[in-house]
C-alpha positions as CSV (number, residue, x, y, z in Angstrom):
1,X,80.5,96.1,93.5
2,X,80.4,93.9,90.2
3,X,82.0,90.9,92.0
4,X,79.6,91.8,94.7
5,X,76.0,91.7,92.1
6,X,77.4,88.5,90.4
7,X,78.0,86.5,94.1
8,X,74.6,87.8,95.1
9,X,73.2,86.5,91.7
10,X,74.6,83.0,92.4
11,X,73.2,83.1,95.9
12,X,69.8,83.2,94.4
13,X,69.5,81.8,91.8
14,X,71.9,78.8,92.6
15,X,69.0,76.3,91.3
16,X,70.0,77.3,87.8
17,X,74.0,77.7,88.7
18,X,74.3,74.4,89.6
19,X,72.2,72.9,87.4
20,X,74.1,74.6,84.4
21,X,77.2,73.3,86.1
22,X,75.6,69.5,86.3
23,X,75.4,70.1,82.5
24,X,78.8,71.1,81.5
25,X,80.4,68.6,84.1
26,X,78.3,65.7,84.3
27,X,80.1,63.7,87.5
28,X,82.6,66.5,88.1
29,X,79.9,67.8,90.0
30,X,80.8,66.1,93.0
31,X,83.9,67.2,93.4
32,X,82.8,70.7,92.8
33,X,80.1,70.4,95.5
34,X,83.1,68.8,97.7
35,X,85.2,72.1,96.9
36,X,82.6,74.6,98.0
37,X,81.7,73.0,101.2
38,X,85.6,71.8,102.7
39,X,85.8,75.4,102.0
40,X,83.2,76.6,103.5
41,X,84.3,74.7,106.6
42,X,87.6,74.5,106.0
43,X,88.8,78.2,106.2
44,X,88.1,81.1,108.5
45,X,88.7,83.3,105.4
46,X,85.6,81.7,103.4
47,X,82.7,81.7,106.0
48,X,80.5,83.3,102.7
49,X,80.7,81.1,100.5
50,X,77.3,79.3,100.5
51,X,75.9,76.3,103.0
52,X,72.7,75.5,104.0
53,X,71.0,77.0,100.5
54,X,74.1,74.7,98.8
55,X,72.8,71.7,100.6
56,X,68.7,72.3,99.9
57,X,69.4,73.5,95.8
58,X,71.5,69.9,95.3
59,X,69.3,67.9,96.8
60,X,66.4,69.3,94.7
61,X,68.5,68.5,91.7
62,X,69.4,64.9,92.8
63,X,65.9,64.5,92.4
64,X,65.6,66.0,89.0
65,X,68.3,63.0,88.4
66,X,71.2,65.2,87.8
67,X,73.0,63.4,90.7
68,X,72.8,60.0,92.4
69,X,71.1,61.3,96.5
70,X,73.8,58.3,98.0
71,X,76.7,59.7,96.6
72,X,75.8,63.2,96.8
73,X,75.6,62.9,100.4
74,X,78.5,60.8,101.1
75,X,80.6,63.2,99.2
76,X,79.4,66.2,101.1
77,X,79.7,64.8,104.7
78,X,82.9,63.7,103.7
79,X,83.7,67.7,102.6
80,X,81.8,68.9,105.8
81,X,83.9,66.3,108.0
82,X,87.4,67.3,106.5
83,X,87.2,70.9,106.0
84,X,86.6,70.7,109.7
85,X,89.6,69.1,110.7
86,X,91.6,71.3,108.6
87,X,89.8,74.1,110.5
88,X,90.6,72.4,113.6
89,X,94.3,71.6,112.9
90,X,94.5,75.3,111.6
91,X,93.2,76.3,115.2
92,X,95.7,74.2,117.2
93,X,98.6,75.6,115.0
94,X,97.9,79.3,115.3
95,X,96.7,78.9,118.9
96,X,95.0,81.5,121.2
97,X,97.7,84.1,119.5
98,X,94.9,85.1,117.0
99,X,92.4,86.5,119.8
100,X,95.0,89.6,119.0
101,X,95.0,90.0,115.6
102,X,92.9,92.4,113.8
103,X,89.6,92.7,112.4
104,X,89.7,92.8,108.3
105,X,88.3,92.2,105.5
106,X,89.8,88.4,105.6
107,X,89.5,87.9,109.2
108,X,86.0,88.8,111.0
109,X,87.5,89.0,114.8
110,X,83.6,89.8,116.1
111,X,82.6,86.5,115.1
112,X,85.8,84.4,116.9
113,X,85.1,85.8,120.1
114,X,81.4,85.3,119.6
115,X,82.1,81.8,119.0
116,X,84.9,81.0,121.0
117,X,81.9,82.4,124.1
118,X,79.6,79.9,122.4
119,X,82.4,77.6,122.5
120,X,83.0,78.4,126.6
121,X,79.0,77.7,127.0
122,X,78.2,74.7,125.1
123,X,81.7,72.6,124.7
124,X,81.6,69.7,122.3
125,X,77.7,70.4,121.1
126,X,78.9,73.7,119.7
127,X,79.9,71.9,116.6
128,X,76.6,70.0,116.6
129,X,74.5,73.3,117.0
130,X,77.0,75.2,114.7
131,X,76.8,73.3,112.0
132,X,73.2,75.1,111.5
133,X,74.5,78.9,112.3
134,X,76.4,80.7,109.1
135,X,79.8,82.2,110.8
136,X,79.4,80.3,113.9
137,X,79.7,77.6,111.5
138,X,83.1,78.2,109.8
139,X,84.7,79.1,113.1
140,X,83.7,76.9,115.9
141,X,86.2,74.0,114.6
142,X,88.9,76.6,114.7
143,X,87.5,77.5,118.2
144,X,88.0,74.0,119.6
145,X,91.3,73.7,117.8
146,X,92.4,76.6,119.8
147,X,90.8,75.2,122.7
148,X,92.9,71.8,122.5
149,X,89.7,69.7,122.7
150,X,91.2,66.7,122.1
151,X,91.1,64.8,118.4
152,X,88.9,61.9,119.6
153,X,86.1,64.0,121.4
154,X,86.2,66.6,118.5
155,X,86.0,64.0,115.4
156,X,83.1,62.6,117.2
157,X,81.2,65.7,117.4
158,X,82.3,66.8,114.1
159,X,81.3,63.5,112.6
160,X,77.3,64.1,114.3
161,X,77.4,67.6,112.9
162,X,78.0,66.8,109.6
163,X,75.8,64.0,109.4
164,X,72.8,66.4,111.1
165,X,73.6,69.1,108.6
166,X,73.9,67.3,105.2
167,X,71.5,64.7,105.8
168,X,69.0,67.0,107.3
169,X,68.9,69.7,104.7
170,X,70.0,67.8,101.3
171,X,67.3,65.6,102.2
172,X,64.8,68.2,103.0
173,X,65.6,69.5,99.4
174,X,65.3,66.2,98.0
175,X,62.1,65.4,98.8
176,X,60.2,69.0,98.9
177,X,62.2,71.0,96.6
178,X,60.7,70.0,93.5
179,X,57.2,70.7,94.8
180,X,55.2,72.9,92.4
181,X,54.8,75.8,94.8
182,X,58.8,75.6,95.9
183,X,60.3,75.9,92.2
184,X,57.7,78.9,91.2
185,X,59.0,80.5,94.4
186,X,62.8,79.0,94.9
187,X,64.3,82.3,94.9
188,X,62.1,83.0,97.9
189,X,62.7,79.8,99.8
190,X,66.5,80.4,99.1
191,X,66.1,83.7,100.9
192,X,64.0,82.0,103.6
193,X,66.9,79.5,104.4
194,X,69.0,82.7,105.0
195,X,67.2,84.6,106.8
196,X,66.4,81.6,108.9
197,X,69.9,80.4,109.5
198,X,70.3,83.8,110.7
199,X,67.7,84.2,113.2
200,X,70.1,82.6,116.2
201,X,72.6,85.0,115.3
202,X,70.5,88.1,115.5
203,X,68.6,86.9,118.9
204,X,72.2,86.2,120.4
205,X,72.9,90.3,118.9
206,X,69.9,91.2,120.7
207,X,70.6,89.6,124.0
208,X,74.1,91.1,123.8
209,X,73.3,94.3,123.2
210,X,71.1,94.0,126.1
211,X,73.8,93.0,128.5
């Protein structure tokens, strides 16, 4: 439960997180920032680590100055871009064999085969659209892996996606997330990105549940 309070603490206050880690490691930052996100991507196992609120918080600070906007989002897309062709090389290696493996603690089966019928629906644009959808996000690259979509088609939607995604949302937080109202109220707008990123995810629970 510790562990559990201090990740939750980071979450929401990661405005003051990373901007005590811009301090202590000046240009080391970026390859920080690279870590979390080719992780985030990059591994089934790590779908919590955090995204979209990742993306808004460093863009606020390259703002502040504490990082240069052109390389900030260079190196990110480049992290968003690889850790989903690990993801997807993972996938073709494994193959459809994990559809029977367990759920557990490491391994959320649900959200596979949620994906992988997201994946059936919307082919290549699921990796557009996922990039936006926590879970979905981390798994649709393995998805098409174990698909076999083939390496050109899937580095070209994986290429959109992570443009879309960090562009869109490091920009966003660039240009509005030093605004008065935002900073008195970032805690907020952190648990707004959340809860937002989470709405498709709970109407797709809904319609399910319908079914």
């Amino acid at each position: 439960m510790e562990y559990l309070a201090y990740f939750i603490d980071i979450v929401l206050h990661l405005d003051k997180h990373l901007a005590l880690l811009v301090q202590q490691y000046g240009t080391w930052i970026y390859a920080i920032l690279f870590a979390i996100i080719f992780s985030e991507t990059g591994f089934v196992v790590t779908p919590f680590l955090p995204g979209d609120s990742l993306l808004f918080v460093a863009g606020a600070l390259a703002a502040l100055g504490g990082m240069d906007l052109g390389v900030l989002v260079a190196v990110l897309i480049a992290a968003a871009a690889l850790g989903n062709m690990l993801n997807y090389q993972i996938g073709r290696f494994l193959g459809p064999k994990v559809f029977q493996w367990e759920n557990s603690r490491f391994f959320n089966k649900v959200a596979l085969q949620k994906t992988h019928a997201f994946y059936e629906k919307h082919g290549g644009k699921t990796l557009v659209i996922s990039r936006f959808l926590p879970l979905f996000r981390t798994f649709a690259p393995f998805v098409a892996g174990i698909g076999a979509m083939t390496y050109t088609r899937f580095t070209f939607y994986n290429l959109i996606g992570a443009i879309g995604w960090v562009g869109s949302l490091t920009l966003v937080g660039y240009f509005f997330g030093n605004l008065p109202w935002v900073q008195q109220n970032l805690t907020v707008v952190i648990v707004g990105i959340i809860v937002i990123s989470m709405v498709p995810l709970f109407i797709g629970w809904l319609q399910h549940r319908k079914a």
